[in-house]
C-alpha positions as CSV (number, residue, x, y, z in Angstrom):
1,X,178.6,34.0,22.7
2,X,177.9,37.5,21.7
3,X,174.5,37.2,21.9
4,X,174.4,36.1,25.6
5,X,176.6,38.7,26.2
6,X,174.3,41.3,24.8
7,X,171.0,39.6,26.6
8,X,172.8,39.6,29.8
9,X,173.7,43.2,29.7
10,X,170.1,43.7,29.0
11,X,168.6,42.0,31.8
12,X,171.2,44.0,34.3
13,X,170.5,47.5,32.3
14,X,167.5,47.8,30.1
15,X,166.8,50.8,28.7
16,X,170.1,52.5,29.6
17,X,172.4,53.1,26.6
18,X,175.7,51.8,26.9
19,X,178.7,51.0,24.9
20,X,179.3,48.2,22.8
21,X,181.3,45.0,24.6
22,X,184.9,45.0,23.3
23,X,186.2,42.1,20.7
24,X,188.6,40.7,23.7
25,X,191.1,42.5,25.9
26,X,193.4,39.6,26.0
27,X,192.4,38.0,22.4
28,X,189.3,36.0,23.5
29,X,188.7,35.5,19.6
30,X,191.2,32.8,19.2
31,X,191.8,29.8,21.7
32,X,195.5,31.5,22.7
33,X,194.6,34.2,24.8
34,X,197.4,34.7,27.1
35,X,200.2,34.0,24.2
36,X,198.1,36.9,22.7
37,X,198.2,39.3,25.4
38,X,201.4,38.1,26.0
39,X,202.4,39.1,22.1
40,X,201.4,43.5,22.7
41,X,199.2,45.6,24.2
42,X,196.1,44.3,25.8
43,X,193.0,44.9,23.7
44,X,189.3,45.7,24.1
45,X,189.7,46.9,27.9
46,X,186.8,48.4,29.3
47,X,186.5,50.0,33.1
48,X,183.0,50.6,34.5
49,X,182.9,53.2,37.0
50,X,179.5,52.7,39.7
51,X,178.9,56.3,40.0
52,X,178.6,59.8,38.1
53,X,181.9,61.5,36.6
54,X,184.0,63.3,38.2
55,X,184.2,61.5,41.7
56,X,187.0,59.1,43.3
57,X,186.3,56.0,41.3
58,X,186.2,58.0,38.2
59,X,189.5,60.2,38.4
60,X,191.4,56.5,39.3
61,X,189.9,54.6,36.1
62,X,190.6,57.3,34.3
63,X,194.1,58.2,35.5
64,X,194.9,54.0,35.3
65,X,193.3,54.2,31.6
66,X,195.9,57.3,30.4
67,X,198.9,55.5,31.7
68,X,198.1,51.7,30.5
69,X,197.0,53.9,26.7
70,X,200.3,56.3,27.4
71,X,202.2,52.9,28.2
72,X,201.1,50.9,25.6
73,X,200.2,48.3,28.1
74,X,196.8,48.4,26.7
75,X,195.0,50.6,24.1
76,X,192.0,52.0,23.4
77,X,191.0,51.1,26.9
78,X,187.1,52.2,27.6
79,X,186.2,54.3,30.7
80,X,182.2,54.4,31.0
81,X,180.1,55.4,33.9
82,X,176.9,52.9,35.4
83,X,175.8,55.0,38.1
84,X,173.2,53.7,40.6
85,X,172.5,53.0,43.8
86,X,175.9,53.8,45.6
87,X,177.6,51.3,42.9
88,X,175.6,48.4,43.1
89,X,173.9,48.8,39.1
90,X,177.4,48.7,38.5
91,X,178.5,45.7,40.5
92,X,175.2,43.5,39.2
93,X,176.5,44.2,35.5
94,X,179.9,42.8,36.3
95,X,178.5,40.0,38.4
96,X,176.3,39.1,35.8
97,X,178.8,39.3,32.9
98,X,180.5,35.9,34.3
99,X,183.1,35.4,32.3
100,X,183.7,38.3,30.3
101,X,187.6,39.0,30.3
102,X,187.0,42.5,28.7
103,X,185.5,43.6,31.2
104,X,186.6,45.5,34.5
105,X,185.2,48.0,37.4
106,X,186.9,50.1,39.8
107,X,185.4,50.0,43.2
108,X,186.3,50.5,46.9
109,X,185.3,50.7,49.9
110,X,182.1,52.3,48.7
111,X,180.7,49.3,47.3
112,X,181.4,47.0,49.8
113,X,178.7,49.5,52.3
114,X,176.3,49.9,49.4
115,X,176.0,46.5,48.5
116,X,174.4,46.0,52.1
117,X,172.6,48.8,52.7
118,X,170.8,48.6,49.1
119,X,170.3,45.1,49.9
120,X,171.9,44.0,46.7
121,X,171.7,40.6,46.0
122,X,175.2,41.0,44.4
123,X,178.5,41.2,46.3
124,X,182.1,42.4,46.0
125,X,183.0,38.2,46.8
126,X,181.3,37.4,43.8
127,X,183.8,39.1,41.2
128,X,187.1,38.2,40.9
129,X,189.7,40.3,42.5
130,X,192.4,41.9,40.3
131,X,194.2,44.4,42.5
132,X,194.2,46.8,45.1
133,X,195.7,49.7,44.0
134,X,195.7,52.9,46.5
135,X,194.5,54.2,49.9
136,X,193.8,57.8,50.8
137,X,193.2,59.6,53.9
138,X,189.6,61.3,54.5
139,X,188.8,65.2,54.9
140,X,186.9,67.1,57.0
141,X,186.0,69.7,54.5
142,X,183.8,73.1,54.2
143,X,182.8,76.1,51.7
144,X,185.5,79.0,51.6
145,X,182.2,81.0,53.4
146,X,181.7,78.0,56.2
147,X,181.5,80.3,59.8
148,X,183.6,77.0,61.0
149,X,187.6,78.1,60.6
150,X,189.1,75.1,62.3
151,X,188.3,71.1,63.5
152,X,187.5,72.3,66.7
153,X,184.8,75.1,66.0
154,X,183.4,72.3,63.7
155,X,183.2,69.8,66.6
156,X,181.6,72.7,69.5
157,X,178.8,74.0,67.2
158,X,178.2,69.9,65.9
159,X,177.8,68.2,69.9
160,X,175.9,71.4,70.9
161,X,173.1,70.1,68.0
162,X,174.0,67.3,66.5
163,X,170.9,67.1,64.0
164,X,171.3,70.5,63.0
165,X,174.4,70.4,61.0
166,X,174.0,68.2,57.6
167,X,177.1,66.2,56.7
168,X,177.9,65.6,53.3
169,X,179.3,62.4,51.6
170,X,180.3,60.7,48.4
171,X,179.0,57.3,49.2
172,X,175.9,55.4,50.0
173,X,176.1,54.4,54.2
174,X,178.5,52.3,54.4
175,X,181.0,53.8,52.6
176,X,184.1,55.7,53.3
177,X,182.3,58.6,53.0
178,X,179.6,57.6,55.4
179,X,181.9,55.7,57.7
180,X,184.8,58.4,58.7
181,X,181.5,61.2,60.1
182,X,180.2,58.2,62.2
183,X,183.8,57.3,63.3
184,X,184.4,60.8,64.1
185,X,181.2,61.4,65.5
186,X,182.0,58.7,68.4
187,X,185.1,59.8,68.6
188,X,184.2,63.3,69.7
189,X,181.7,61.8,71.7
190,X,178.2,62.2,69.3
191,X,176.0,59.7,69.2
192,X,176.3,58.4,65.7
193,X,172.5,57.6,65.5
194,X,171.7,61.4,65.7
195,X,174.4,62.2,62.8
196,X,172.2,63.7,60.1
197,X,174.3,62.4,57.4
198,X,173.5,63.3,53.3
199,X,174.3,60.6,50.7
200,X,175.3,61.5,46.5
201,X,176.6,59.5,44.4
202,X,180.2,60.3,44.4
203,X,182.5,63.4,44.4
204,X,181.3,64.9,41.6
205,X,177.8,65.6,43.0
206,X,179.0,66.4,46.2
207,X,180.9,69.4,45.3
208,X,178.6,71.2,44.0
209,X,176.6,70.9,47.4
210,X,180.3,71.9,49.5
211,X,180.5,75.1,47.0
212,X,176.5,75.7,47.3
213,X,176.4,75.7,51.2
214,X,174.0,73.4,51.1
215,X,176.1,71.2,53.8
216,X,177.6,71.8,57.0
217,X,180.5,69.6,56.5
218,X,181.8,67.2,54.3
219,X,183.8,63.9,54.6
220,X,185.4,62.4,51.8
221,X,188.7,62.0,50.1
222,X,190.5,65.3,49.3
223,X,192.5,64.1,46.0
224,X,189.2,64.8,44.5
225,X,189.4,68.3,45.2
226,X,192.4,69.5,44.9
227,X,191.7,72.2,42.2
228,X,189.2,73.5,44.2
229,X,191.3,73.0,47.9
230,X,194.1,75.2,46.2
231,X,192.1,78.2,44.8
232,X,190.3,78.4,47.9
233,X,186.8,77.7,47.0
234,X,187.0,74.6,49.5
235,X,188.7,74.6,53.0
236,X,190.2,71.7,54.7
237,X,189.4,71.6,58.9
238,X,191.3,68.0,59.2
239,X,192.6,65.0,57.8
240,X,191.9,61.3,58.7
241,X,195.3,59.9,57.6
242,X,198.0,58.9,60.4
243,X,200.5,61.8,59.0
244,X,199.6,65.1,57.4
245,X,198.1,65.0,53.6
246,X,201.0,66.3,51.4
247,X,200.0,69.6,49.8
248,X,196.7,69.9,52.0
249,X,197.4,72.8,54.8
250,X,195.3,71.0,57.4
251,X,196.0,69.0,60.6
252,X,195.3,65.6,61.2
253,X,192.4,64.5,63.4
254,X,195.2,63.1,66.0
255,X,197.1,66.4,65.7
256,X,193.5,68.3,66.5
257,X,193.4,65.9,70.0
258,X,190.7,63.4,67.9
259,X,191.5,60.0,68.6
260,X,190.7,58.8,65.3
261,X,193.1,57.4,62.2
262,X,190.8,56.6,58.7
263,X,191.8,55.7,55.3
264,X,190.1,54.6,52.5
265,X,190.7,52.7,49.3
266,X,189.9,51.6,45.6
267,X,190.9,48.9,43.1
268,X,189.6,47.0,40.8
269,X,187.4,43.8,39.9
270,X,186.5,41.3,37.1
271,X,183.5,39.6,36.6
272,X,183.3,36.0,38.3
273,X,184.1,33.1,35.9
274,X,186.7,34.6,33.7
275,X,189.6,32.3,32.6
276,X,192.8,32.0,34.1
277,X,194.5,33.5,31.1
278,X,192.7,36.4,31.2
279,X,193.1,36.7,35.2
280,X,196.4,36.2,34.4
281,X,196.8,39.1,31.7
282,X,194.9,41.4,33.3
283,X,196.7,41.2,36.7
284,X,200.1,41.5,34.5
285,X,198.6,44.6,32.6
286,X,198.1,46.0,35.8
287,X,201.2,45.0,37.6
288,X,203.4,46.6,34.5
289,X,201.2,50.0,34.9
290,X,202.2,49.9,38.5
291,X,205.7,49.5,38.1
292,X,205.9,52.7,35.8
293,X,206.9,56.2,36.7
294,X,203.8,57.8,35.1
295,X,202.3,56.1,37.8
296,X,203.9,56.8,40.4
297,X,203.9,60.4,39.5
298,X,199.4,60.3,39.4
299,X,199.8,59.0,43.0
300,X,201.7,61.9,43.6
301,X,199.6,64.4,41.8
302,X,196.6,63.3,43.8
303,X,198.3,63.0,46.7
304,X,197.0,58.8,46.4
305,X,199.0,56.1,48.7
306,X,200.3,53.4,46.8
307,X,198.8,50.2,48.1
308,X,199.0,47.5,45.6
309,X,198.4,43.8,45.9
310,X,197.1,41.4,43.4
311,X,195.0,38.1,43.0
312,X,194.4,36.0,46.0
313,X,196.1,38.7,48.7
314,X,193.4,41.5,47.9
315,X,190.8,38.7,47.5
316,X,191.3,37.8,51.1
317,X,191.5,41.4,52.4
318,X,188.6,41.8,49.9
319,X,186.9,39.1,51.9
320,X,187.9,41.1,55.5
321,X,186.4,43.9,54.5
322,X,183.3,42.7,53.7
323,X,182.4,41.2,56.7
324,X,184.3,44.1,59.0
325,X,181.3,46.7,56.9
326,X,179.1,44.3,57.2
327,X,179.6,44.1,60.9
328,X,179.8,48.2,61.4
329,X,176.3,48.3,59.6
330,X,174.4,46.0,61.4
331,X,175.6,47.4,64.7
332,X,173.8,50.9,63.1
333,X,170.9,49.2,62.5
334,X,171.6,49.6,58.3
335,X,172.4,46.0,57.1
């Protein structure tokens, strides 16, 4: 069993160096797994994150890993990173590790865009959905040195020329990133076609190109940037949320007379085929992290919405979103 394991991680990511599967995050070893998990913490937990360190993706695995360790709902969990086109190296690992209960990714919104526009033959309705476990608002974001002061100088200089202005993003098209400038662009009345739009591969390689000035604007989600929102380094013009981000001194887009309300969000996956004990443990682990006040106080800290649902409910608005991205691409000409 091992050994297929270890061939089929090969086949997904040869050549890349990556950690060693775990021994069974709810006591695979024996033939009692759920009176195992059921018995302590879970065991052998690994998250995959589908993009570099530091982004969206990354901070939740991570922040979900400290509480379940801090909890003891789990321990030793495993946070690695599989970057790779938009998420979708990461998504064919899971969806080719069919039935491996150790494993988990986070994913969003994000991955649902990518895995059409990088024509991946794998798809978020392959895994198996565990939960959904936040939503966040957007932001309309600059450098501290950006000549654009508010939404609305943004908007003037952007429908005078609309090619001229780069616009920043944390996701592949398709993604929540890519979506909310596209949204906003037909909202102000831009055609979205014309919207030069620049993809990387999550926050943590977009910030450095809001601090270098190498972007006009830059859409994503602002609980990633909090640190650098507060000393100043970044400036907020908007927010996409239907009420004002809680310690973020920006309007919303509706406040600003933009007739547009976004929000993104993230959970997390297993690979297809696992058993229903270890659906079943996982989706408890998860639920019992939820219910804590450590958690609730990192959806506070990073200003996250709580938004959780489990098992078949976020499998069927798993299965909306897909085809609603889906539909949005094609219409753009990208899927």
């Amino acid at each position: 069993m091992r050994q297929n394991r270890a061939l089929r991680i090969a086949a997904v990511a040869a050549g890349i160096a990556l950690m060693a599967t775990g021994c069974g995050a709810t006591g695979k070893s024996s033939t009692s797994g759920s009176s195992s998990a059921a018995a302590g913490p879970v065991t052998g937990l690994q998250i995959l994150v589908p993009n570099t360190p530091g982004g969206g993706y990354d901070t939740t695995a991570r922040a979900a890993a400290k509480v379940l360790d801090d909890e003891k709902i789990a321990t030793n969990t495993e946070v690695f990173n599989l970057a790779g086109a938009g998420g979708t190296v990461g998504l064919a690992r899971v969806v080719n590790e069919k039935g491996n209960g150790d494993l988990t990714m986070l994913m969003g919104l994000g991955v649902v865009g990518a895995s059409y526009t990088n024509k991946s033959a794998s798809k978020l309705t392959d895994t198996t959905p565990l939960a959904k476990l936040i939503e966040e608002p957007g932001a309309i974001m600059v450098s501290k040195d950006s000549p654009y002061k508010t939404i609305d100088d943004l908007v003037k200089a952007w429908k005078a020329d609309p090619g001229s202005i780069a616009v920043g993003g944390g996701s592949s098209p398709g993604g929540p990133d890519h979506l909310l400038p596209m949204q906003l662009a037909g909202a102000v009345g831009i055609d979205a076609t014309k919207v030069n739009f620049v993809s990387y591969d999550g926050g943590g390689d977009l910030l450095p190109a809001i601090l270098g000035n190498k972007l006009g604007f830059a859409a994503s989600g602002a609980g990633e940037y909090l640190k650098q929102i507060e000393s100043g380094e970044v400036r907020v013009l908007a927010t996409s949320g239907a009420e004002r981000l809680d310690g973020v001194d920006a309007p919303t887009l509706k406040e600003s007379n933009i007739d547009l309300v976004f929000t993104n969000w993230r959970g997390i996956v297993a690979p297809p085929g696992i058993s229903d004990a270890d659906k079943a443990a996982l989706i408890a682990a998860i639920e019992k992290m939820h219910g804590t006040a450590a958690w609730k106080e990192t959806l506070k800290t990073h200003s996250w919405t709580d938004a959780f649902v489990t098992g078949d409910e976020f499998k069927t608005f798993l299965t909306e979103q897909d085809k609603r991205v889906a539909d949005v691409l094609t219409k753009l000409g990208l899927a």
